[in-house]
C-alpha positions in Angstrom: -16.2 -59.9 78.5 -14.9 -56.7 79.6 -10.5 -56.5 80.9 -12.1 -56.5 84.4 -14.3 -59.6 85.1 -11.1 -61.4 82.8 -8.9 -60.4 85.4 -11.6 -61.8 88.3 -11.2 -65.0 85.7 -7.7 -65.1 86.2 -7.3 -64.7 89.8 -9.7 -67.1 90.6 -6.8 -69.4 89.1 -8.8 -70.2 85.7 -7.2 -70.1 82.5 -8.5 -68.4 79.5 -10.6 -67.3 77.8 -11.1 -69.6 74.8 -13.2 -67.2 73.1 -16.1 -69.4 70.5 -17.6 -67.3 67.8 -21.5 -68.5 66.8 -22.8 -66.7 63.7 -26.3 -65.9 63.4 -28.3 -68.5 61.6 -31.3 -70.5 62.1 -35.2 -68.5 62.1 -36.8 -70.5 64.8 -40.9 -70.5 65.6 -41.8 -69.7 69.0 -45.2 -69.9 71.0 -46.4 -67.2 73.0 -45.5 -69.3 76.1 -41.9 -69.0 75.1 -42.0 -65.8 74.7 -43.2 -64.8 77.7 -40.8 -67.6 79.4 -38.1 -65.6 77.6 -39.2 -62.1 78.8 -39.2 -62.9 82.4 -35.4 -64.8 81.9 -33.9 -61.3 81.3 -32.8 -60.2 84.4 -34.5 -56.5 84.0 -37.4 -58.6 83.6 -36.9 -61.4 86.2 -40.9 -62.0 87.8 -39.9 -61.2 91.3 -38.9 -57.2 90.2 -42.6 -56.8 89.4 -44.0 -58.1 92.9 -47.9 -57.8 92.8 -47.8 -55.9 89.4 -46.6 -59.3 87.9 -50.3 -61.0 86.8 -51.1 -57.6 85.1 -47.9 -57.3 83.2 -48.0 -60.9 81.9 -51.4 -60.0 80.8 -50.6 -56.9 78.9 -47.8 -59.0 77.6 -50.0 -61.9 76.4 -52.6 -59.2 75.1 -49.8 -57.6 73.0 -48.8 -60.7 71.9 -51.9 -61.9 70.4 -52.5 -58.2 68.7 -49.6 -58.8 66.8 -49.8 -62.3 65.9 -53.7 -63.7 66.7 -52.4 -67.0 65.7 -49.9 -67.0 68.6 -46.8 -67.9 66.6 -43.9 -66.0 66.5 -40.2 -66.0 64.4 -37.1 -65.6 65.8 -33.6 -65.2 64.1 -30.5 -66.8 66.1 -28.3 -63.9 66.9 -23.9 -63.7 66.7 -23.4 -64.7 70.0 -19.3 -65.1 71.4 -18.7 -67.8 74.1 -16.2 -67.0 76.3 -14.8 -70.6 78.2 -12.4 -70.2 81.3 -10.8 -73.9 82.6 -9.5 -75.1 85.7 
């Protein structure tokens, strides 16, 4: 988190951060449906940016998809992620 939304933290009367480092680890197998369920959870990708262009995307989605991987699994490493907890 950048000096600035710590300092939003901080005035909001929260103390912190307790900064929580996860290392990378695990492969885990994903379907296509969690895929595409974790595509449209970005926010540049949240469903309601594409309006009526939405069915067509998540078809060329799907399409690319099963190009790449006819047997619709897919891997995924778990990435370094840093948690960053603010209490009351």
């Amino acid at each position: 988190m950048s000096g600035d939304e710590d300092s939003v933290f901080s005035a909001a009367g929260l103390r912190g951060p307790e900064r929580i480092e996860v290392a990378a680890g695990d492969v885990f197998e994903r379907t296509e449906d969690e895929v595409v369920a974790s595509v449209f959870s970005l926010s540049s990708a949240a469903p309601h940016l594409f309006g009526s262009r939405l069915p067509a995307f998540e078809a060329d989605l799907r399409s690319l998809l099963r190009t790449v991987s006819p047997g619709g699994t897919f891997a995924e490493q778990q990435r370094d992620i840093t948690l960053s907890l603010w209490r009351q």
